[in-house]
C-alpha positions in Angstrom: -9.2 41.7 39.7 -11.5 38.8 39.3 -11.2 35.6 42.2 -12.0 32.3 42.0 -12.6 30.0 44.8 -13.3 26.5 45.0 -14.5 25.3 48.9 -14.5 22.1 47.9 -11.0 21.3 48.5 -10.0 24.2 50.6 -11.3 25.2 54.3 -12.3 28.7 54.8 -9.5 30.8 56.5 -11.9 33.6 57.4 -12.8 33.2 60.8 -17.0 32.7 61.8 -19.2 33.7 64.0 -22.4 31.7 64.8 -25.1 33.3 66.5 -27.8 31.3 68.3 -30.2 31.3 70.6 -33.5 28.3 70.9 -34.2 27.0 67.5 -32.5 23.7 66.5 -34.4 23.0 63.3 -33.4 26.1 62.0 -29.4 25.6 63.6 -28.6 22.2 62.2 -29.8 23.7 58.6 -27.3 26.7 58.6 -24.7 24.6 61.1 -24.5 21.8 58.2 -23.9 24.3 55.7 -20.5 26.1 58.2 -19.7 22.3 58.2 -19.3 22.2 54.2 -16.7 25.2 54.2 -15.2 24.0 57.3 -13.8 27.3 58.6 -10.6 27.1 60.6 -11.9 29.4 63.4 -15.4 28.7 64.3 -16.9 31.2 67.0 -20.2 30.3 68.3 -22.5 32.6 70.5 -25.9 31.5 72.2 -28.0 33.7 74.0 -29.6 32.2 77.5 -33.4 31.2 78.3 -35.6 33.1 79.0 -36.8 33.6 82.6 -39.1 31.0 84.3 -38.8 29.4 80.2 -38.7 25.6 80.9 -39.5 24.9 77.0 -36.5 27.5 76.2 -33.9 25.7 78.7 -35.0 22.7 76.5 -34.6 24.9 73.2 -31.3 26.0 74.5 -29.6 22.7 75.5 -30.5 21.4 72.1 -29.0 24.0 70.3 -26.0 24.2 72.0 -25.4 20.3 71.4 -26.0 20.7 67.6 -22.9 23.3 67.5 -20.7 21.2 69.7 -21.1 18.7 67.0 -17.6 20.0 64.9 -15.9 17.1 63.1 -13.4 18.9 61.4 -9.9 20.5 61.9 -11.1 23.9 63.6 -10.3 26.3 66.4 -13.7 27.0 68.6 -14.7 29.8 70.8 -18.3 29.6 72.7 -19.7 32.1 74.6 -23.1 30.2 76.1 -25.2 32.8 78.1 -26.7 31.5 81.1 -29.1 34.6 81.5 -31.2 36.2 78.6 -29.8 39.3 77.7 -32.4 39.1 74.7 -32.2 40.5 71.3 -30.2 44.2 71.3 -27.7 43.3 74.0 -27.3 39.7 73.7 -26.3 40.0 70.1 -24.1 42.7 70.0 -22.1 42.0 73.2 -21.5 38.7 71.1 -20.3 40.4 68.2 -18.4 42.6 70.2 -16.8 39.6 72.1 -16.0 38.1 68.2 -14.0 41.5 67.1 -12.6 42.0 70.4 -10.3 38.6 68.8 -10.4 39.3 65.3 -10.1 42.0 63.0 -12.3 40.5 60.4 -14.8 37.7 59.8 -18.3 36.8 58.8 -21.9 36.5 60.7 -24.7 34.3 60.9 -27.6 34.1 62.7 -29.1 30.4 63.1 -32.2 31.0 60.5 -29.9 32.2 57.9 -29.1 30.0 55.1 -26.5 30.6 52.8 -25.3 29.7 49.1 -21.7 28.6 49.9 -20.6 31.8 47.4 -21.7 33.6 50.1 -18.2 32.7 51.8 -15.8 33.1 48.9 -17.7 36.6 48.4 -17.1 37.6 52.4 -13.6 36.7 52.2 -12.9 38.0 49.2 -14.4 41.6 49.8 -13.2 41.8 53.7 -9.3 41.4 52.2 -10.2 43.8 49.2 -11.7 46.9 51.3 -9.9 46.0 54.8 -8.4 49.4 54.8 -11.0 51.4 53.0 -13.1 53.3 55.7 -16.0 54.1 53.4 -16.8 50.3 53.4 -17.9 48.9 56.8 -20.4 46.3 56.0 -20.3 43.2 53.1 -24.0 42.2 53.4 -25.2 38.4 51.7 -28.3 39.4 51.1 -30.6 41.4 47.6 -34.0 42.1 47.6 -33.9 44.1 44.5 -36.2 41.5 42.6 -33.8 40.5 40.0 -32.7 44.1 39.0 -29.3 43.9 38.3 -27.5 47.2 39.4 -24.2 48.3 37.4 -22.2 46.4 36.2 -20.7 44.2 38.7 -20.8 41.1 41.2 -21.9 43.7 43.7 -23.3 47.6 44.4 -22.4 49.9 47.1 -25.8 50.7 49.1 -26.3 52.8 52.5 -28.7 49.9 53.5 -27.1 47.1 55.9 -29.0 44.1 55.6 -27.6 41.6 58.4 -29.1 38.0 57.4 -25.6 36.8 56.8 -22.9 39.5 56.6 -19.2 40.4 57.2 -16.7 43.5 58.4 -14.0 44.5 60.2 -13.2 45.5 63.8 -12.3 49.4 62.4 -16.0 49.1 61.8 -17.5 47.7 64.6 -15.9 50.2 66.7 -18.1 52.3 66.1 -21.3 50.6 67.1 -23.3 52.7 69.7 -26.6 50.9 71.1 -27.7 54.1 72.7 -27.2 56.3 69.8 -26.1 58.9 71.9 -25.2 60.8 68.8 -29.1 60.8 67.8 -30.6 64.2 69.1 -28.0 66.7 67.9 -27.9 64.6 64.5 -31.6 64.4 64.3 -31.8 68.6 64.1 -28.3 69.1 61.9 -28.3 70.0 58.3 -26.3 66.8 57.9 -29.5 64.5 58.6 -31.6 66.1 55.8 -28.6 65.8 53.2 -28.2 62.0 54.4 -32.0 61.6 53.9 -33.6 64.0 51.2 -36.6 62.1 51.0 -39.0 63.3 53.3 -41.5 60.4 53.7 -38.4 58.5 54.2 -36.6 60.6 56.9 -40.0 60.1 58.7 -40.1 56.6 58.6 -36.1 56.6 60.2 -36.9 59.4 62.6 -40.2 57.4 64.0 -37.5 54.5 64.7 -34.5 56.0 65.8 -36.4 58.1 67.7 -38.1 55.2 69.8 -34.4 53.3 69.8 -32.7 56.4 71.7 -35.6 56.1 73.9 -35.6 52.7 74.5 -38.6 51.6 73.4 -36.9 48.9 70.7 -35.2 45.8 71.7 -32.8 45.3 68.4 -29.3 45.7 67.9 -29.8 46.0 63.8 -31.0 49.7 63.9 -28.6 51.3 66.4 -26.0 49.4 63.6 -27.8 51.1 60.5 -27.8 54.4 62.5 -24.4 54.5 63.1 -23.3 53.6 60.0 -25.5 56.2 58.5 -23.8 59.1 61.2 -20.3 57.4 59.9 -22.0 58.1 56.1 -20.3 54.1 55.3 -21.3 52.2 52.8 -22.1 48.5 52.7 -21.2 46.2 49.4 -24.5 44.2 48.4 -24.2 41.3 46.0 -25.9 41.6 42.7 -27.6 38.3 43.6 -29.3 36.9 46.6 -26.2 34.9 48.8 -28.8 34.0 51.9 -32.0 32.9 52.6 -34.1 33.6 56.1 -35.9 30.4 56.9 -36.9 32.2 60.5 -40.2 33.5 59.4 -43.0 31.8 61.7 -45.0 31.8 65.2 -41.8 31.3 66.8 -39.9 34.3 65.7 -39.0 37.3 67.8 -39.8 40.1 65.3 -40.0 37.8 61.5 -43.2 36.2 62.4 -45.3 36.4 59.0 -44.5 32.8 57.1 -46.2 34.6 54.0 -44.2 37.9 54.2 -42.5 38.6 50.3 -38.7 38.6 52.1 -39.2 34.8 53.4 -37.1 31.8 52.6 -35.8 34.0 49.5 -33.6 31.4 47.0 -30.4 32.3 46.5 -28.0 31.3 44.1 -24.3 31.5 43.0 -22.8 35.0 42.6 -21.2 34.9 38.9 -24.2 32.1 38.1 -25.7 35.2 35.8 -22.1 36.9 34.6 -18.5 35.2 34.4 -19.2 31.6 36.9 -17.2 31.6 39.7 -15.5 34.7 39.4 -16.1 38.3 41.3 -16.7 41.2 38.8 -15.5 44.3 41.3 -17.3 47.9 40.5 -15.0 50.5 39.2 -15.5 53.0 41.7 -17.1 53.5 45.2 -20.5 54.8 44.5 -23.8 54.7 46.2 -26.4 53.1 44.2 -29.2 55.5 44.8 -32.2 54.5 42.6 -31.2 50.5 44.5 -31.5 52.7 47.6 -34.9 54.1 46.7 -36.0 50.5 45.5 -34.9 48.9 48.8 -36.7 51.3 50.9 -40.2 51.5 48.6 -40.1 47.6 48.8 -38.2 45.9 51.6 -38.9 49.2 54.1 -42.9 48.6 52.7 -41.8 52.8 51.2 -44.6 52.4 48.7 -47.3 51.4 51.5 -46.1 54.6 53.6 -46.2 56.5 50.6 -49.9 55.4 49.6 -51.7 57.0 52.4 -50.2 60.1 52.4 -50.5 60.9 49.1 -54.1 59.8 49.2 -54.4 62.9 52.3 -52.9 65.0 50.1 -54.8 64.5 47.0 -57.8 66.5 48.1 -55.6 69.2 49.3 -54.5 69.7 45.7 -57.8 69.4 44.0 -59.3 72.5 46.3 -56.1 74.3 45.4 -56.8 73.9 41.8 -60.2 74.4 41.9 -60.2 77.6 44.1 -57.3 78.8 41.7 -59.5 78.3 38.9 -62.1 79.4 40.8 -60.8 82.8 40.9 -59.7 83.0 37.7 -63.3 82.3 36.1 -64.7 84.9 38.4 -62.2 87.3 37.4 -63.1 86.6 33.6 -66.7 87.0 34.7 -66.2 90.2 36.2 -64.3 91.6 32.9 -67.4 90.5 30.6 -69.5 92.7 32.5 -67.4 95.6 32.2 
């Protein structure tokens, strides 16, 4: 079934959740584009300053004013933080707080921009999997380079990229910040059937292992662990939907203004195949060569990779040479007989 939307003359019935914190030139950019779709429940949640932070009070209060700014027909819900609870707790209490109300809707965090597709994707794909378990995330954002994978609007991946995304409360559920479920998972033989590649169940180990300890202040990987433990899948346009305008000084863990994944363009969804209309896959299938791309380019895969094959290159040439080794001596020794 292919859908058609057209947000100019309809609001969006999916309800929105608006994550902020202390950046208002980076809010009033994605707040003006929620204003376009006009949603008809707008939840917005803002973290609180930081201790003994006059210039984040300052931040704050500006923020919050932008989003208070609604001049359209629309239910609001605000949950302003007076403390910090920073970037693990203070985002996914919020998100908690948003499906604790709804069983579905869409995320954004104030630095991500999206194409207004992006919307008529979310809702579209949050009605069409609501009750499929084996979906739990609709993600907005590509960073296959203009590979197009399958043929479809969309692939199913076992990466969750969260710079604009959408699910459901059966999802959410599941979140566990602790990832209590890590030790016993990390030694079972479903771990190394979930990650086969052994350069990349390193890379996950190394930071899962410091999340269960404590050592990372994120919400995002205890999320991607958990989906991974559930073995869900996450629906990834074909195209990029939103764009990360966040990089910079100011940032809390995108602070490279020249890093590849920056301020990405997007465009509209069925701009490349059938305009304005959502293409679905045939069947729910992991994309695993877009899996191995993802994680040798956006994961930096291919950088890992470099150095370790570069130890292990010597290894292999004293191996062949000592195997050659021996068979030249053995030939010797037969001459001489």
């Amino acid at each position: 079934m292919n859908i058609k939307k057209n947000f100019d003359s309809l609001p969006l019935n999916t309800p929105v959740l608006f994550l902020v914190f202390n950046r208002p030139d980076t809010t009033s950019i994605v707040f003006e584009k929620i204003r376009q779709i006009k949603p008809l429940k707008l939840y917005v949640a803002g973290d609180g300053p930081r201790k003994g932070n006059d210039e984040d009070k300052e931040k704050v209060k500006k923020v919050r004013d932008i989003v208070n700014r609604i001049d359209w027909p629309c239910e609001v819900k605000t949950l302003f933080r007076e403390k910090n609870l920073g970037c693990k707790k203070g985002v996914s209490t919020a998100i908690t707080w948003f499906f604790n109300q709804e069983e579905k809707g869409i995320i954004l965090e104030d630095d991500c921009v999206p194409n207004l597709d992006f919307f008529n994707f979310c809702e579209s794909l949050l009605d069409r999997y609501a009750n499929d378990e084996k979906i739990s995330v609709i993600s907005g954002n590509n960073f296959q380079n203009g590979k197009w994978r399958g043929n479809a609007s969309y692939y199913f991946s076992k990466y969750s990229h969260i710079w604009g995304w959408a699910s459901w409360r059966r999802a959410w559920k599941h979140y566990d910040g602790d990832i209590k479920f890590w030790p016993e998972w990390r030694n079972s033989k479903a771990w190394l059937n979930h990650m086969p590649d052994k350069m990349e169940r390193k890379n996950w180990e190394k930071i899962f292992d410091r999340v269960y300890e404590g050592q990372i202040d994120t919400w995002d990987y205890p999320w991607m662990a958990c989906l991974w433990y559930k073995d869900r899948f996450t629906a990834t346009p074909n195209v990029n939907l939103v764009s990360n305008i966040g990089f910079g000084a100011d940032a809390t863990h995108t602070i490279y203004e020249n890093d590849k994944i920056a301020n990405q363009p997007t465009q509209e969804l069925g701009e490349i195949i059938h305009p304005g209309e959502i293409i679905h896959p045939k069947e729910i299938k992991r994309d695993m060569e877009a899996d191995r791309y993802n994680f040798n380019n956006f994961f930096r895969g291919l950088n890992k990779r470099f150095p370790y094959n570069f130890i292990r290159l010597p290894k292999r040439i004293i191996k062949y040479c000592l195997k050659n080794f021996n068979f030249l001596i053995k030939n010797k020794n037969k001459n001489k007989i």
